[in-house]
N, C-alpha and C positions, 0 to 999 in steps of 0.2 A: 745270250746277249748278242747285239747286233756288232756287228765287225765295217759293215758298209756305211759310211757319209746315210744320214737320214736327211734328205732334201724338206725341210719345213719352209713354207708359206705363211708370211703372218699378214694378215690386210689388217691392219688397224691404224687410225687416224691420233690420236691418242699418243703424241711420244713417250708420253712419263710408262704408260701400258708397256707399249713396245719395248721399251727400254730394259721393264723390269723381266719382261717375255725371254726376252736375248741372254742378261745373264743367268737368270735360271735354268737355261737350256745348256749353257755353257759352262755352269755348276755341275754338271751331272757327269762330264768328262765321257761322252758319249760321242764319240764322231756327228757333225751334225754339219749341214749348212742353214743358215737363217737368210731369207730373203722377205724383206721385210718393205710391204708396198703403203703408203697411206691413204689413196682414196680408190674406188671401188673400177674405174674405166683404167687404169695402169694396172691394175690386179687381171683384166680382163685381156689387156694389150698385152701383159706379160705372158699369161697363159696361153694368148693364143699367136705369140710370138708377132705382133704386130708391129713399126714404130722400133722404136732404141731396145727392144726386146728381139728382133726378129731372126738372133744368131743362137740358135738353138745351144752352143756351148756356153755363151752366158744367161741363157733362162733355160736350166734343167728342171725336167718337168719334178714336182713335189711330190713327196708320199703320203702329206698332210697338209690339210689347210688347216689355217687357226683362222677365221674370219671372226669380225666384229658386223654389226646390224646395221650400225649409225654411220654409214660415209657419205664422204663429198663424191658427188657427180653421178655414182651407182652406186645406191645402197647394196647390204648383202643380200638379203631375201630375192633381188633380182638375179644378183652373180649367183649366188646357190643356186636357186631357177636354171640359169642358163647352164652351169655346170652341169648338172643332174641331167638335162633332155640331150647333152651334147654326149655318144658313145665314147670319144677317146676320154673324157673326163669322169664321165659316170662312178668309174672303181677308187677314184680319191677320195679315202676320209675326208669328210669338212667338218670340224667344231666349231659348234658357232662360239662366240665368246667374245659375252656384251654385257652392258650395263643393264640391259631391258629383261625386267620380270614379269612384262605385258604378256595376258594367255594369248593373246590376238600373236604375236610376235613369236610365242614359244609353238603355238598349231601352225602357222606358214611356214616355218624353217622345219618342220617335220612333215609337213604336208610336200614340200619341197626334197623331203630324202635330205636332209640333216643327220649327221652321221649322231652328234652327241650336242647337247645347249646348254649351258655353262655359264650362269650368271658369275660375271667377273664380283668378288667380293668390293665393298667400299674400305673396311680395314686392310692395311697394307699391309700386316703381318699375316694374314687370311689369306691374301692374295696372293702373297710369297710361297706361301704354304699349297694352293692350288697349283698354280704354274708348278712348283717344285713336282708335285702326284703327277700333272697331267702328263707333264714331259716327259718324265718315267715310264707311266705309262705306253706312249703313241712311239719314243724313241726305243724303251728297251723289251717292255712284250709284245705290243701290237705285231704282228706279221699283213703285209700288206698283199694284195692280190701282182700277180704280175704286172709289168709296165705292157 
């Protein structure tokens, strides 16, 4: 198990999502930071430390993204886009993790280097129950490439 802060990203527009994101992460009693962006140009200004981001000690870079598909101003398929062709971003996990079961949707975000795609369930006990695995997962076995 991990002993280091796991720096998580979550871009999702979605409070009630976010919401349920956060204490599930924080159920698992796993050193964690949650930084938690709502629409897809502040996820972009945060990463690339632009704007009220630009102090590198308050936007430490993530080990994982949780992106959602559906934002205001930049969707995800663009930010995944741009992460992916950009070198220093390249080596972050990104799961996507959206409502959308569209194949058009599920081929761009793998076509784009999509680490995993992840239809967020509609029952909220399902949804608990995912968030609870995923986080387990990407917090306590994933090992992530160097920064």
């Amino acid at each position: 198990m991990r002993e280091d802060p796991v720096i998580v990203l979550l871009v999702e527009d979605n409070e009630d999502h976010a919401e349920l994101v956060k204490r599930q992460l924080a159920d698992h009693r796993i050193p964690n930071t949650l930084i938690h962006l709502s629409d897809g140009k502040e996820a972009l200004d945060y990463l690339y430390r632009r704007g009220p981001h630009a102090d590198p000690a308050l936007s430490p870079r993530p080990h994982v993204i949780f992106l959602d598909l559906r934002l205001p101003k930049v969707d995800g398929i663009e930010i995944l886009r741009i992460l992916k062709e950009t070198d220093s971003f390249r080596s972050i996990p990104v799961v996507v993790l959206t409502s959308s079961e569209a194949e058009r949707d599920v081929a761009q975000a793998y076509f784009n280097h999509a680490n995993s795609y992840i239809v967020k369930p509609v029952d909220f006990e399902k949804f608990r129950r995912l968030m609870s695995d995923l986080g387990f997962y990407w917090m306590s076995w994933n090992t992530n490439p160097p920064a």
